[in-house]
C-alpha positions, -999 to +999 in steps of 0.1 A: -063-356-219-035-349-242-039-315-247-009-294-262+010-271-240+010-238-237+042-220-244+056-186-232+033-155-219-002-160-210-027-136-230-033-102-214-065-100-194-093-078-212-087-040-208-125-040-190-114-064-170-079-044-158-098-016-153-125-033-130-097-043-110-080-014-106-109+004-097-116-020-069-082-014-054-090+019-055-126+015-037-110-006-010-079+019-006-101+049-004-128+029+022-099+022+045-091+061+043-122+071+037-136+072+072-133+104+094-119+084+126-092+068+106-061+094+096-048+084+069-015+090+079-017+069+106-025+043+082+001+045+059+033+054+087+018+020+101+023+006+065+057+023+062+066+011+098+059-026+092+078-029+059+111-020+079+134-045+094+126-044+132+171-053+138+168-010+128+173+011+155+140+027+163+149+064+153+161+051+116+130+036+114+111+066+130+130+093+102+122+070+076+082+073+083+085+105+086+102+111+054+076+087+034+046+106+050+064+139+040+071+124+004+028+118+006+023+152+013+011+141+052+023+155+084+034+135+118+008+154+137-012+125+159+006+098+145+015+070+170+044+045+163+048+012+182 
């Protein structure tokens, strides 16, 4: 019951465990992407799209996809904003 308390930074999590981690983001990011029907693209200017204020006018928001997707390396082509 009276346990002392812990003071200041909690101890790092295990380098196995970091890296198990990571590479499970990774598995989920590239299943998402991974499929042929899903541009990847599309996914990430709907990321882009949703992390802007919706009080922007809609061609700020519209020129800043297109400069994140061009910052990726990923083109406009069939990309649909709403």
């Amino acid at each position: 019951m009276n346990e002392p308390k812990r003071r200041g930074r909690p101890p790092k999590a295990a380098p196995e465990v970091a890296l198990m981690q990571a590479e499970m983001r990774q598995g989920v990011e590239l299943s998402a992407l991974g499929s042929s029907d899903i541009n990847p693209a599309q996914v990430y200017a709907n990321r882009v799209w949703a992390g802007q204020s919706p009080s922007l006018p809609y061609g700020e928001r519209w020129y800043r996809v297109k400069l994140a997707l061009e910052a990726q390396g990923l083109s406009m082509d069939g990309v649909e904003l709403k």
